[in-house]
C-alpha positions in Angstrom: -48.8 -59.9 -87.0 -48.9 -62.0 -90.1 -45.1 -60.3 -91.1 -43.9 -61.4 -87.3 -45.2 -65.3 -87.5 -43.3 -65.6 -91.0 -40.5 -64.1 -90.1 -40.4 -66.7 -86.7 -41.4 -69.6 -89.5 -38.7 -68.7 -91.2 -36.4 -68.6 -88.3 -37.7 -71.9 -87.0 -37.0 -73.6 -89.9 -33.6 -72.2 -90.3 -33.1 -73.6 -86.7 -34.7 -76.9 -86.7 -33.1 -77.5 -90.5 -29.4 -77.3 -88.6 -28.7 -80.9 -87.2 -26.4 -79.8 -84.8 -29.2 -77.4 -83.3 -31.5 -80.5 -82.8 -28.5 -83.1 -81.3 -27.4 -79.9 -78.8 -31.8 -79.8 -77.6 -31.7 -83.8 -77.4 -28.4 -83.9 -75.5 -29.6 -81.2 -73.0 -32.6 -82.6 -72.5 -31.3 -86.5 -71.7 -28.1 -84.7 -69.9 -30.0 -83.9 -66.8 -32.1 -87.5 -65.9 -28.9 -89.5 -67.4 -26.3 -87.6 -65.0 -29.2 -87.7 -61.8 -29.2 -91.4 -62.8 -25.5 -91.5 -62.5 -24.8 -89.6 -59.4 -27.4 -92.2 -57.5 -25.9 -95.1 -58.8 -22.5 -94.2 -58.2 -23.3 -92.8 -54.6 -25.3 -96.0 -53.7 -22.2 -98.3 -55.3 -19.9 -96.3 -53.1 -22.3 -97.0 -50.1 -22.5 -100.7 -50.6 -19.1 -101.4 -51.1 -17.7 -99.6 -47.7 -20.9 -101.3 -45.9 -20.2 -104.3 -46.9 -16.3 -103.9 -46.9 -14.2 -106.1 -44.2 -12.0 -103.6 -42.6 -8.5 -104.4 -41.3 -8.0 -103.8 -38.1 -5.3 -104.2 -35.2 -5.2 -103.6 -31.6 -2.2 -101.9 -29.5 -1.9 -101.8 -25.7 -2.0 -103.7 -22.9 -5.7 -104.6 -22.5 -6.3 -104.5 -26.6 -7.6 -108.7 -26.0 -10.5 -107.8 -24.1 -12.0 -105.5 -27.0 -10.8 -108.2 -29.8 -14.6 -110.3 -28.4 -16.4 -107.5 -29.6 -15.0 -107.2 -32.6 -15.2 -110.7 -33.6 -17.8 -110.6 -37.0 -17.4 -110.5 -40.2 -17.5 -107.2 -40.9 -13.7 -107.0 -39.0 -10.6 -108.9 -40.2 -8.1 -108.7 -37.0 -4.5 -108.5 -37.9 -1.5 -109.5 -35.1 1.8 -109.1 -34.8 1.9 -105.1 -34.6 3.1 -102.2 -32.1 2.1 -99.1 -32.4 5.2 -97.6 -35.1 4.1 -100.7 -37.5 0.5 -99.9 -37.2 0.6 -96.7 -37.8 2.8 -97.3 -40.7 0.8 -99.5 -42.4 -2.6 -97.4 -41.9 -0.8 -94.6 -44.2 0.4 -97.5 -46.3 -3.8 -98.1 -46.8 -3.0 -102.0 -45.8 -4.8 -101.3 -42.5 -8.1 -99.2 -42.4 -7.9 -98.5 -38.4 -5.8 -99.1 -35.1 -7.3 -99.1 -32.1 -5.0 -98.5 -28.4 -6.1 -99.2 -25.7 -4.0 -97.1 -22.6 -2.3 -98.8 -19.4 -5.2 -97.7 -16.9 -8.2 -98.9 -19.0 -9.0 -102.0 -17.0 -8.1 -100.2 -13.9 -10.3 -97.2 -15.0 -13.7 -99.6 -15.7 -12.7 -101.4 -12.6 -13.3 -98.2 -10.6 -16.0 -96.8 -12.4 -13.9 -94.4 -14.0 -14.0 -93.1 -17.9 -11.1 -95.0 -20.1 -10.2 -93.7 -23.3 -9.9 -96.1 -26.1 -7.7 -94.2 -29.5 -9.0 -94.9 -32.6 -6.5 -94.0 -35.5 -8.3 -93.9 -39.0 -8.1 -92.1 -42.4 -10.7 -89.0 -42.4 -11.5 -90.1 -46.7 -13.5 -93.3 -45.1 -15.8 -91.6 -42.7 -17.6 -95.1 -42.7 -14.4 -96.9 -41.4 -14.8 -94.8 -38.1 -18.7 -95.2 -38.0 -18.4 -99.2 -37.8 -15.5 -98.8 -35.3 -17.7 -96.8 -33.4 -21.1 -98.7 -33.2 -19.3 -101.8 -32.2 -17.7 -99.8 -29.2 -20.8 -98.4 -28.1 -22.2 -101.8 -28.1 -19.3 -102.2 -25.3 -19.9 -99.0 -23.6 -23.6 -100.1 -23.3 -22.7 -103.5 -21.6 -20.6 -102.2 -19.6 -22.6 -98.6 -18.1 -25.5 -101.5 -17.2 -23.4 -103.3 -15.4 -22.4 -100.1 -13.4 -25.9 -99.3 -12.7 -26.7 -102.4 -11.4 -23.7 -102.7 -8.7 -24.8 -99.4 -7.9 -28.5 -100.3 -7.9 -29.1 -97.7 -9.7 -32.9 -97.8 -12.2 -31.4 -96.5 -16.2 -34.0 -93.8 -16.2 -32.6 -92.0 -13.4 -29.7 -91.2 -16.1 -32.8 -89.8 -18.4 -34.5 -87.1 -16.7 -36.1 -85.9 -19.5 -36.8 -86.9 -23.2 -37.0 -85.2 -26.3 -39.8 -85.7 -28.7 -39.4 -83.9 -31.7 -43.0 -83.3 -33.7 -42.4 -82.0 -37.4 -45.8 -80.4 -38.8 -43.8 -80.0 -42.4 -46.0 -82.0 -44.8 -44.1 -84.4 -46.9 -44.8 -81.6 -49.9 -43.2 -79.4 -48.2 -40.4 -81.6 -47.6 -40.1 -82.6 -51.1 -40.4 -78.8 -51.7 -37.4 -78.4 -50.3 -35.3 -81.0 -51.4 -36.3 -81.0 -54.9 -37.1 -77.0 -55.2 -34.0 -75.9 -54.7 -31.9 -77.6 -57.4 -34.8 -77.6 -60.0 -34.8 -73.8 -60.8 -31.6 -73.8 -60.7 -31.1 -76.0 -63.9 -34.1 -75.1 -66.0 -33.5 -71.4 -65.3 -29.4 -72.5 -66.7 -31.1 -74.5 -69.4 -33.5 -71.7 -70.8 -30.9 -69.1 -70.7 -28.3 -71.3 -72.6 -31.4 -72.4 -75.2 -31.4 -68.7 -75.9 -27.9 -67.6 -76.2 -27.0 -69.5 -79.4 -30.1 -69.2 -81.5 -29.9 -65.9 -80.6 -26.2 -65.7 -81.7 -26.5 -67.1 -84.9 -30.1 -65.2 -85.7 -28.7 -61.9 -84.9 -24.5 -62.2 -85.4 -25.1 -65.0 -88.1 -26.9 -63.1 -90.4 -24.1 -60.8 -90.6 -21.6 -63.1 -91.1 -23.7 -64.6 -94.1 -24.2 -61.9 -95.3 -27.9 -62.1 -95.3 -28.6 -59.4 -92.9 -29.6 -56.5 -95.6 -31.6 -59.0 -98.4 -33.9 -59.5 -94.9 -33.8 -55.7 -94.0 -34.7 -54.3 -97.7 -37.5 -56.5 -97.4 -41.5 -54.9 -96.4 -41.2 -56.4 -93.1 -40.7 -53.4 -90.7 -37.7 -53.9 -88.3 -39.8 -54.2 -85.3 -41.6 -57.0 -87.2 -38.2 -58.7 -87.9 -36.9 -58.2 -84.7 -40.2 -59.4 -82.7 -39.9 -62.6 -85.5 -36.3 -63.5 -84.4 -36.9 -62.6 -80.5 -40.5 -65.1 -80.6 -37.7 -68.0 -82.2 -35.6 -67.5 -79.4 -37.4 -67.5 -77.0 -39.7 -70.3 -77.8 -36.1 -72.6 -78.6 -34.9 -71.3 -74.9 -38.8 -72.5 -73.7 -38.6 -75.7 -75.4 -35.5 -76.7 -74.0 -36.5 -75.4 -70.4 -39.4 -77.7 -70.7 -37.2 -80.7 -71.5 -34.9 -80.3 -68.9 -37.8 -80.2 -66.5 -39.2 -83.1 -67.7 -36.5 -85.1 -67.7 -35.5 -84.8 -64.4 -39.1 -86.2 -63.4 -38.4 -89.2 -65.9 -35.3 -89.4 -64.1 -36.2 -89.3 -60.5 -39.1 -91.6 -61.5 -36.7 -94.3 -63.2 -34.1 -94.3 -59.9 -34.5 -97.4 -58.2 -32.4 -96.0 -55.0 -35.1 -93.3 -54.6 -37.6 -93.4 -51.7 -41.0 -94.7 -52.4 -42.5 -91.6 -50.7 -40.7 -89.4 -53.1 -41.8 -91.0 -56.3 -45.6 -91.1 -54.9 -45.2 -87.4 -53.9 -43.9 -86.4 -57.8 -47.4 -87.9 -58.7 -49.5 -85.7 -56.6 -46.8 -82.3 -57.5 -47.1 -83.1 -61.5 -50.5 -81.7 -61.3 -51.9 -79.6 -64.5 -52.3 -76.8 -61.8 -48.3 -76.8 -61.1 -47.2 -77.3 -64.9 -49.3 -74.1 -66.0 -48.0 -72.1 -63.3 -44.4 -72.6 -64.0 -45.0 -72.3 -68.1 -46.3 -69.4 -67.3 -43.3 -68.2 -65.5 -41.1 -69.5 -67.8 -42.8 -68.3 -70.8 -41.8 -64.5 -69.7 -38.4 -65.5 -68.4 -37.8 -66.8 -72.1 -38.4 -63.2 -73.5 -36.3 -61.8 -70.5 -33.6 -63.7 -72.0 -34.1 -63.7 -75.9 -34.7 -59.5 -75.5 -31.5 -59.0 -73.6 -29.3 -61.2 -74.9 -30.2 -59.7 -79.0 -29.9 -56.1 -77.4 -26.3 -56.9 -76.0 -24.8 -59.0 -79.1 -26.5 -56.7 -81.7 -23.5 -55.3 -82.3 -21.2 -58.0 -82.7 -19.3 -58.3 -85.8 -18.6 -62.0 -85.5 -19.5 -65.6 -83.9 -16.5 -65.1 -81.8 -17.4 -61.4 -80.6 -20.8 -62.2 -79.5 -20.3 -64.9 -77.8 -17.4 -63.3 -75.5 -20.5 -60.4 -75.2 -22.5 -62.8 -74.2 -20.6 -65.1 -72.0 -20.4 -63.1 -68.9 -24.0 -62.3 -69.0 -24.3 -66.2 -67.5 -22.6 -65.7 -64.2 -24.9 -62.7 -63.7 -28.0 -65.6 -64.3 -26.6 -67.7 -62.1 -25.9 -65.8 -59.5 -29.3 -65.4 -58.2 -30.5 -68.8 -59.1 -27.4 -70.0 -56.9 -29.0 -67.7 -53.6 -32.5 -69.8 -53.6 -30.1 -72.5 -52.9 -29.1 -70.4 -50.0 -30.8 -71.3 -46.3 -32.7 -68.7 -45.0 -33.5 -66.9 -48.3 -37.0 -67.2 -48.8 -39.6 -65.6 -50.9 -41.4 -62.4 -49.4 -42.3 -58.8 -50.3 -38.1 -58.4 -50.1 -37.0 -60.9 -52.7 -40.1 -61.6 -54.9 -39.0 -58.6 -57.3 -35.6 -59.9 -57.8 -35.2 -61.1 -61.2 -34.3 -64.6 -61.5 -34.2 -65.3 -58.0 -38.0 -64.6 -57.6 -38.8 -67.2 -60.1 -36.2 -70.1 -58.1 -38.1 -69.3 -55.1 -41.1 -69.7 -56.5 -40.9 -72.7 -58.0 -39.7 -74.0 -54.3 -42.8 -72.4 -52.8 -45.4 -74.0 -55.6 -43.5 -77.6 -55.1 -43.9 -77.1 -51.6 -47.5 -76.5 -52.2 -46.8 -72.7 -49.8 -46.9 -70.1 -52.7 -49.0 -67.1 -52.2 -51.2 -66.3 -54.5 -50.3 -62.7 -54.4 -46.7 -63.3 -54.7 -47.1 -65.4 -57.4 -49.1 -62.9 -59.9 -46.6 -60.0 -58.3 -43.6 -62.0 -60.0 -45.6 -63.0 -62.7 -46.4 -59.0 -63.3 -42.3 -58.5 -62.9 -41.3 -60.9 -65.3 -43.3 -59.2 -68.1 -42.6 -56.3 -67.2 -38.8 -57.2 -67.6 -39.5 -59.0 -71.0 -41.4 -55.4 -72.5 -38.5 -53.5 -71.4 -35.6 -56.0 -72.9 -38.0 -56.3 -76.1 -37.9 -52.1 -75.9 -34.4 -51.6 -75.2 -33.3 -54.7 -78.1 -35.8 -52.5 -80.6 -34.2 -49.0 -79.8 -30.6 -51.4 -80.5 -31.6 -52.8 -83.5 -33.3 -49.7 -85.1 -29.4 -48.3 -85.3 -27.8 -48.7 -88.6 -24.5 -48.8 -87.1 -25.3 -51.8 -84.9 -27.4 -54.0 -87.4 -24.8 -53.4 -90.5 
């Protein structure tokens, strides 16, 4: 073992030594909490400002003054002078945000306690605009269906026979499970595949390029021992940056304001020593998984250029199963919890969520090494070849 840790000193110094190697880990791991930080503030931004936007409105038909009362706040800026051609004009010209019409029998139609129809003509891009509308009308429809009950003295419960009362028995783990789990395996599974792929390029294409492929090959080190070296530096660069991602997106959730309370509090009680070791431990033979595979396929590359179009397509077959556990209604059982890659997503759901079987858990667990064994076998039988190495 002594030949295998110096040949992984030596290949972690050749990594670490490379600037740009060190700037791509930093970037990846403050991509993740930087762009979560974004999409919040951005979202919220967008939120306030249609809240608190005054929207320009106009009404069209013959009883159109009796809604104007209800619409008198701030939130509404009522413009005149407008038929229904002019209106509808300048709602596609954006210089009105809705027109609301008002047909010939709507006084008649309350009058007689029938149903009236009031149009409301909006732009689908501003789903708020038709929200605000909305609530104020109900506000009417309210007034006026009491006033109908009490000409017809008639009690308001008789028009609710029964009620609903939903009871939810999902903990707020298993809620933040959920919401959190599904996304989160998703980007550290992306993370520690892409940590592999290019120290793996440039340790196994690289040193053919340089040239320095058959100094390290003439040397006493046996090729298993040389192999295993680079495979352990690959791995461990694809686990380190795995293990950033991950905890960056706690910093990150934890550093949003527009989060919920609850949420923050409930990332205290997850980040528990007992959740951290069992998703290293996951992640430690996913690494292998990846670092074995991806050196058996790009072993016989000639160039930078040729590996990497080797290796390129082996992403979409990663993320396609980290994509399903985003999937409703795909959960982890005795079906799915030997599928590679998605096993370990659903997992990682099922720990947040505080639900994971223990049985399922060491049957993935047993899985993932023995994928790792078999990708360190088949990268071996690749790299004993002459014709592949030289």
């Amino acid at each position: 073992m002594k030949t295998v840790f110096t040949v992984l000193k030596k290949e972690l110094t050749c990594q670490l030594r490379d600037k740009r190697t060190l700037k791509s880990m930093l970037i990846s791991a403050l991509a993740i909490p930087l762009l979560l930080f974004a999409v919040f503030k951005i979202e919220s931004s967008f939120i306030n400002k249609e809240n608190n936007k005054q929207l320009n409105i106009t009404f069209i038909g013959a009883h159109a003054e009796i809604l104007k009362n209800e619409f008198t706040t701030k939130a509404f800026k009522i413009k005149k002078n407008h038929n229904l051609v002019s209106a509808l004009d300048a709602l596609h010209k954006d210089s009105l945000d809705a027109v609301i019409e008002t047909n010939a029998d709507y006084l008649k139609n309350i009058d007689s306690l029938k149903t009236s129809t009031i149009n409301v003509y909006h732009k689908s891009e501003s789903p708020i605009v038709f929200q605000k509308i909305s609530q104020q009308i109900e506000t009417l429809k309210a007034t006026l269906l009491s006033k109908r009950l009490t000409q017809l003295n008639i009690d308001q419960k008789v028009l609710h026979p029964i009620a609903i009362k939903g009871i939810d028995l999902t903990s707020d783990q298993e809620k933040f499970g959920q919401l959190i789990g599904g996304f989160l395996p998703y980007i550290f599974i992306i993370i520690c595949f892409l940590g592999c792929l290019y120290p793996s390029i440039d340790l196994i294409t690289g040193e053919k390029e340089k040239g320095t492929v058959e100094t390290l090959l003439s040397s006493p080190a046996s090729r298993f021992h040389i192999l295993l070296g680079k495979i352990l530096c690959i791995s461990l660069m694809g686990l380190t940056l795995a293990t950033l991602s991950v905890t960056g997106i706690f910093i990150g959730i934890k550093f949003i304001n527009e989060i919920p309370v609850e949420i923050t509090e409930m990332l205290h009680q997850i980040l528990s020593l007992k959740f951290l070791a069992m998703l290293f431990a996951m992640l430690v033979p996913l690494s292998l998984f990846f670092a074995g595979l991806l050196t058996a396929l790009i072993v016989k590359a000639k160039t930078f250029k040729e590996a990497q179009s080797i290796a390129t397509p082996v992403n979409m077959l990663v993320i396609f199963p980290a994509m399903m556990a985003l999937l409703p209604g795909v959960e982890l059982n005795w079906n799915t919890v030997f599928i590679p890659i998605l096993n370990l997503a659903l997992a990682t759901k099922e720990i947040i969520a505080g639900t994971i079987q223990i049985s399922h858990y060491f049957a993935i667990l047993l899985s993932l090494i023995i994928l790792a064994l078999a990708t360190l076998y088949y990268s071996y039988k690749q790299y004993n070849k002459e014709s592949m190495v030289l």
